[in-house]
C-alpha positions as CSV (number, residue, x, y, z in Angstrom):
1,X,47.7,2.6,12.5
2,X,47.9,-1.0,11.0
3,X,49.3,-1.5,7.5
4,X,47.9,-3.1,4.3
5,X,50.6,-5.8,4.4
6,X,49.4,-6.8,8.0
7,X,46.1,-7.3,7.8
8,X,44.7,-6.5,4.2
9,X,43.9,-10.0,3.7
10,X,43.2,-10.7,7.2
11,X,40.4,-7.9,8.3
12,X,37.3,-7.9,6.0
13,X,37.2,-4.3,5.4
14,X,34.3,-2.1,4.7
15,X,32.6,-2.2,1.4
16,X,31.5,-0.3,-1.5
17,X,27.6,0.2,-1.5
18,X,24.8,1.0,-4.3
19,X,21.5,1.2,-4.7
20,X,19.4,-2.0,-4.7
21,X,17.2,-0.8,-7.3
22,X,16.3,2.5,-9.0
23,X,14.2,5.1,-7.7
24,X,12.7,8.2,-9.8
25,X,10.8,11.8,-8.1
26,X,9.9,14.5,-10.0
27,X,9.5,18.3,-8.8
28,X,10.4,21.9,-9.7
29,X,14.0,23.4,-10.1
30,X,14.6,26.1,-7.0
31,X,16.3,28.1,-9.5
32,X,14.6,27.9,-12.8
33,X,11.1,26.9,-11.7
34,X,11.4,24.0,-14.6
35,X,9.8,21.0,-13.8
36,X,12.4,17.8,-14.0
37,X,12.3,14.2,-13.2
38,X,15.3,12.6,-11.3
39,X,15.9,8.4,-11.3
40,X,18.8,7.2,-9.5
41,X,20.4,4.2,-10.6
42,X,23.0,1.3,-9.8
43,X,25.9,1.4,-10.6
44,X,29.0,-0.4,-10.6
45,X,32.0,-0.4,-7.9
46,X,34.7,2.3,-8.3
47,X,32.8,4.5,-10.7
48,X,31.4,6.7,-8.4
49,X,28.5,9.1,-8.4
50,X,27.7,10.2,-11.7
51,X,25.4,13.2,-13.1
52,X,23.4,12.1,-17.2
53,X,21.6,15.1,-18.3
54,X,19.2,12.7,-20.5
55,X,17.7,16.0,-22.5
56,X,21.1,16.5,-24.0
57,X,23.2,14.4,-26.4
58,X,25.0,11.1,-25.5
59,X,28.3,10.8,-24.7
60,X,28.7,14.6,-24.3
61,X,25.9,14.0,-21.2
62,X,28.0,13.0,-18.0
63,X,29.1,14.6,-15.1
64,X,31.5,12.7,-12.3
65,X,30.1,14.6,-9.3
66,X,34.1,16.1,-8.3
67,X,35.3,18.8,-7.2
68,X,37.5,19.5,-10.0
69,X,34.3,19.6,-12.5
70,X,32.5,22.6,-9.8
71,X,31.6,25.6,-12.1
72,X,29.4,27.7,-9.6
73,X,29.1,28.0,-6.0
74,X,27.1,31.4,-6.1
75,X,23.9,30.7,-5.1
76,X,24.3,26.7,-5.1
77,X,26.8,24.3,-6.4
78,X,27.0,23.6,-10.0
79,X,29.3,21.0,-11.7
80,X,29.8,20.5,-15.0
81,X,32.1,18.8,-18.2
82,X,34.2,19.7,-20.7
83,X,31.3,20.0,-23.5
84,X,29.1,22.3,-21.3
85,X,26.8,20.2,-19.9
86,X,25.8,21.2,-16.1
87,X,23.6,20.8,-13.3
88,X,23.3,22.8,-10.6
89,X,21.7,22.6,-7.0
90,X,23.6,19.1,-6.6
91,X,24.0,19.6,-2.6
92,X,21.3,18.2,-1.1
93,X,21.1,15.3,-2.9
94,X,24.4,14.7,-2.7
95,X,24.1,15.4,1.4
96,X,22.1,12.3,1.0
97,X,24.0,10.2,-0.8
98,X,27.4,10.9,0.9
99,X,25.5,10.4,5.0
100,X,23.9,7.4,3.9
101,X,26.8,5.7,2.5
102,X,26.3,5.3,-1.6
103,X,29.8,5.1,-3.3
104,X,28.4,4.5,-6.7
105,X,25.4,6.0,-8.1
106,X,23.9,7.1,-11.5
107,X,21.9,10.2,-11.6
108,X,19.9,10.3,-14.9
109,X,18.6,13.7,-14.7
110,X,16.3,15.7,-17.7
111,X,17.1,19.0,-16.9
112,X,19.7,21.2,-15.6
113,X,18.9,21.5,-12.1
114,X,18.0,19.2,-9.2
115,X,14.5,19.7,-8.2
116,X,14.5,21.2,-4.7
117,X,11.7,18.9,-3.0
118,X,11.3,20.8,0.0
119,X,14.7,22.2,0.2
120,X,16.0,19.9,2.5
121,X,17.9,16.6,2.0
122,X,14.8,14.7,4.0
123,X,12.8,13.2,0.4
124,X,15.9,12.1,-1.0
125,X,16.8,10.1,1.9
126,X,13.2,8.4,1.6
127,X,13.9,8.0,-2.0
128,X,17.4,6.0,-1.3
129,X,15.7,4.0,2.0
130,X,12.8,3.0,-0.1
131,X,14.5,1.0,-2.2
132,X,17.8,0.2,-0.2
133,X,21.3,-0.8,-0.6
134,X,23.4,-3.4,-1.7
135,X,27.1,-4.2,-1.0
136,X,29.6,-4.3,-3.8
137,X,32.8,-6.6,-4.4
138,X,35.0,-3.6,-3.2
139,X,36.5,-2.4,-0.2
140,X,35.6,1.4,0.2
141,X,38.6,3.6,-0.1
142,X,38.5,7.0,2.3
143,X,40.6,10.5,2.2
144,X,42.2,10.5,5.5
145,X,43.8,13.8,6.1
146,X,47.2,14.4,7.4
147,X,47.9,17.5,8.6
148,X,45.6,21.0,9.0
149,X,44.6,23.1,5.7
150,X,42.9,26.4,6.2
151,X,41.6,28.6,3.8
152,X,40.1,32.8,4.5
153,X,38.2,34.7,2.4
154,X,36.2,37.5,3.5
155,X,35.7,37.0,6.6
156,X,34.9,33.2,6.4
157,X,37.4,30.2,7.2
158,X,37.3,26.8,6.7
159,X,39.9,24.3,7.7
160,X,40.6,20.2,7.5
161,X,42.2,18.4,10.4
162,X,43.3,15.0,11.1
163,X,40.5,13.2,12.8
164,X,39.4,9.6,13.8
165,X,35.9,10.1,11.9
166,X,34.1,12.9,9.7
167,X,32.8,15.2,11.9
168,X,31.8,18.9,11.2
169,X,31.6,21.5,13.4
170,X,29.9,24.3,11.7
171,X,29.0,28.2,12.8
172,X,27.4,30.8,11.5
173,X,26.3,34.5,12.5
174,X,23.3,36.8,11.3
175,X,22.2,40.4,12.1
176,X,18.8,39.2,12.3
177,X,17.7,37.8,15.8
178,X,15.7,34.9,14.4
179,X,19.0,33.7,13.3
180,X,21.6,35.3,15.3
181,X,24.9,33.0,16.4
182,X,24.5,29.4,15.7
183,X,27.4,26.9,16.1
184,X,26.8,23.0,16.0
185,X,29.2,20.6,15.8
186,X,28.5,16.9,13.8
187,X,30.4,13.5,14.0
188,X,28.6,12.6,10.4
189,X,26.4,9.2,10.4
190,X,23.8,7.8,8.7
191,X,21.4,7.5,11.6
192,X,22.3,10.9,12.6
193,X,22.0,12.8,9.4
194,X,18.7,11.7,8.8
195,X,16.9,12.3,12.4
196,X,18.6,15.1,13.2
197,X,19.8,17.4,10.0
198,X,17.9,15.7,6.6
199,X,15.2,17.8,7.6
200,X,16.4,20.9,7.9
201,X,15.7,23.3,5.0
202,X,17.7,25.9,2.9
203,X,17.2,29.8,3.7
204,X,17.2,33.1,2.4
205,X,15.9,36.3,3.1
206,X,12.8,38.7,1.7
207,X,15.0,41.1,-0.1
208,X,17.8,38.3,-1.6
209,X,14.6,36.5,-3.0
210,X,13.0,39.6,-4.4
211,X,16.1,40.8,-6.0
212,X,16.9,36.9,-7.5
213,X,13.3,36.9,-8.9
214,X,14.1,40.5,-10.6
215,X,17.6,38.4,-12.3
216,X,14.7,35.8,-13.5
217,X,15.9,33.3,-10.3
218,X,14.4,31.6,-7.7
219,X,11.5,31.0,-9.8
220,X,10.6,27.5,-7.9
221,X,11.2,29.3,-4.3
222,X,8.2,29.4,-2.0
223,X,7.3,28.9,1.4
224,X,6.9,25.2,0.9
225,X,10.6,24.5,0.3
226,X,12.7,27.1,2.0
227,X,12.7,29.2,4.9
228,X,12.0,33.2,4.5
229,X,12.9,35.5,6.6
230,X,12.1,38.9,6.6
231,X,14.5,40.9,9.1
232,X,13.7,39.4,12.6
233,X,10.7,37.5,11.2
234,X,10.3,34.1,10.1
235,X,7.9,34.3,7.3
236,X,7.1,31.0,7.2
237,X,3.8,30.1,8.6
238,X,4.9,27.0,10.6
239,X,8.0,28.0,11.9
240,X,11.1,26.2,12.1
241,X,11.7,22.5,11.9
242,X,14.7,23.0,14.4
243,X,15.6,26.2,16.8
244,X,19.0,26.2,14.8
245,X,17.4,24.9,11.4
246,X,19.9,27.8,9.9
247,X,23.1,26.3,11.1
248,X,21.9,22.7,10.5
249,X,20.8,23.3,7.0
250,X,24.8,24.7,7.0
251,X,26.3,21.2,8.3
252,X,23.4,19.4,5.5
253,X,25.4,21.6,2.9
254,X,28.5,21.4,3.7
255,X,27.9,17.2,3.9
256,X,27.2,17.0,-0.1
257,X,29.6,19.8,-1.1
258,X,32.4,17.8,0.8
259,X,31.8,14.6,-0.5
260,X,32.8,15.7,-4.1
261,X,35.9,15.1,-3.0
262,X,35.5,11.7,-4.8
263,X,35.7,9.6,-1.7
264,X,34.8,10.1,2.2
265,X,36.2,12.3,4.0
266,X,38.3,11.1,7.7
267,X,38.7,14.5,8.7
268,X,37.2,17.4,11.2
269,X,35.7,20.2,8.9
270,X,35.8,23.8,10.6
271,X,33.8,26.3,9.1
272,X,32.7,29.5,10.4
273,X,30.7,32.0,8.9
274,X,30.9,29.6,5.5
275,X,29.0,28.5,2.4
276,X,29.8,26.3,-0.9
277,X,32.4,28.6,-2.3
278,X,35.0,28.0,0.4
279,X,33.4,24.5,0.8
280,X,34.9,23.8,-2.7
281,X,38.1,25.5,-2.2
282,X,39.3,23.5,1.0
283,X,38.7,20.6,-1.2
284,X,41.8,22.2,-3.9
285,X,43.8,22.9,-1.0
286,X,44.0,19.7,0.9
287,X,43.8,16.9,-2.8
288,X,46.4,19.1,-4.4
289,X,48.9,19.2,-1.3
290,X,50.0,15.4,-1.5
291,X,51.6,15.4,2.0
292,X,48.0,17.0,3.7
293,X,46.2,13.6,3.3
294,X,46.0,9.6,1.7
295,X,44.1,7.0,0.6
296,X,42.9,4.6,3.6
297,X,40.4,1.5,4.2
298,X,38.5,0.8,7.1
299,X,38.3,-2.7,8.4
300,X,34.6,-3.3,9.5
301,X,33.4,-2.3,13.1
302,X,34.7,-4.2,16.3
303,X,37.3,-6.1,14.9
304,X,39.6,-4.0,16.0
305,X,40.8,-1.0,18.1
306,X,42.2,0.5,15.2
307,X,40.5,0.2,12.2
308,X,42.1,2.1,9.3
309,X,44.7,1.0,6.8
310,X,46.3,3.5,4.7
311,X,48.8,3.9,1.8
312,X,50.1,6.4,0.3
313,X,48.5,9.6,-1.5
314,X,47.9,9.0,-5.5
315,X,44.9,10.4,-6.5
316,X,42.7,8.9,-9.5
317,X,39.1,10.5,-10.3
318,X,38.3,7.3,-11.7
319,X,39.2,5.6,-8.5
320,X,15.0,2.9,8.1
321,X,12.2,5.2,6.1
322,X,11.2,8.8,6.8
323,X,7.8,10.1,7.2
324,X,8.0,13.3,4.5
325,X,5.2,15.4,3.1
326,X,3.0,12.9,0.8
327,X,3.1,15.8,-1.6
328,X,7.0,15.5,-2.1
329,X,7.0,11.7,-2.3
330,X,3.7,11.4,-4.5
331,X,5.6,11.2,-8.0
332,X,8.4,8.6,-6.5
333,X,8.7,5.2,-8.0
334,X,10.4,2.4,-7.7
335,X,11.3,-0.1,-10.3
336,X,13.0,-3.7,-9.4
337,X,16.5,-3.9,-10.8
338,X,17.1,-5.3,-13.8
């Protein structure tokens, strides 16, 4: 481990990112059925990823995307503020923006939901690639954790452990053979993320779908943007994108819900059996222990053998193209940055 003092000024360190220019899609919440119209925006260093609900009023309109500000991890999660504004089914956008490296982003959104494309992570990655990044005049600032902190809950665990890089190792187990025991394991890239888990879509089965649609839910869920199975059936016509689309669609999740911890993660996340409600608690347990983990920076690749420089824990919450469906990329535009 090198220090600050050492080699702050001497390694050039990795640096904050944004979009280049924004970037706007339009498609049907998963929940409500509502259709709603997404742009994502520049934004500037240290401000990090921000939620505007433009249908509501200003300056009682913005979300920081934190895990402090979650209000729901029922059937997806949902953040919110202080004056009530929310928006829910965050996760796979956020998957996006945490694999592919965005530290600052405004989300200008006109509705309460994020529409669910196709229910994976795979359009919004087109989205952010189609327009691409630029570097900020900021070094990136990482939550390196310390020790191990484990949380279970009903027969689910999750736990955080010191590692060199994020990595996620993720299983999951279903009565029903077309799922069955799953387990995958993840050391989280950009390149990796998109070809191998952007793809993969969310699931449910028949009888959860029927009984959300009875509670006025699911209204935008179809075939064409999740899988459905119906006890050892996949319902879906063309079948799975993956063998263990399930598991992966798990890792895909458990990639946005993490990243609200308002910085990435250096870490090993161990989840069996999991979903975004013990996703969001690990998140309490390790930020609000201030000996299980700290602030470090990375100096950029092959200058060293070891790259990260940390300091001590004080928290502030201020602090290549994919070939998709042309249907879910028909309403995208891109507008040059102003």
């Amino acid at each position: 481990m090198v220090t600050v003092s050492n080699c702050a000024e001497q390694q050039p360190l990795v640096m904050q990112h944004t979009l280049a220019s924004e970037v706007s899609c339009m498609g049907v919440g998963l929940h409500s059925g509502a259709s709603v119209t997404l742009t994502l925006k520049p934004a500037a260093a240290n401000s990090g990823i921000r939620f505007v609900r433009t249908d509501l009023e200003a300056g009682k309109n913005e979300i920081l995307a934190e895990y402090q500000n979650v209000c729901d991890t029922l059937l997806c999660t949902k953040i919110s503020n202080e004056h009530g504004a929310s928006v829910g089914t965050i996760e796979h956008l956020m998957a996006a923006i945490s694999a592919l490296e965005i530290d600052n982003l405004l989300v200008e959104i006109n509705g309460p939901e994020v529409p669910v494309m196709d229910g994976s992570s795979a359009p919004f990655v087109f989205l952010i690639e189609s327009v691409g990044l630029k570097e900020q005049d900021a070094p990136r600032r990482y939550i390196e954790v310390l020790k191990d902190v484990s949380l279970e809950l009903d027969g689910k665990a999750v736990r955080l452990s010191p590692a060199e890089s994020f990595v996620i190792d993720f299983s999951i187990e279903f009565a029903s053979e077309a799922i069955g025991k799953q387990r995958i394991s993840f050391d989280v890239s950009a390149s990796g993320f998109k070809h191998r888990y952007s793809k993969a879509r969310t699931f449910g089965f028949l009888h959860e779908v029927e009984h959300l649609r009875s509670m006025g839910l699911a209204r935008g869920g179809s075939l064409d943007n999740a899988v459905v199975v119906d006890g050892d059936r996949v319902l879906n016509e063309t079948g799975l994108r993956y063998s263990d689309e399930f598991v992966r669609h798990k890792v895909l999740d458990a990639v946005g819900d993490l990243y609200l911890a308002g910085g990435r993660l250096l870490g090993r996340f161990t989840a069996d059996k999991a979903g975004h409600q013990l996703n969001n608690m690990i998140l309490h347990s390790l930020l609000e222990d201030q000996t299980a983990w700290r602030w470090a920076y990375k100096a950029a690749p092959a200058k060293q053998e070891s790259n990260v420089i940390a300091f001590p824990s004080k928290r502030s919450r201020h602090a290549a193209s994919y070939d998709v469906a042309a249907a879910d990329v028909a309403l995208a535009t891109a507008t040059p940055a102003e």
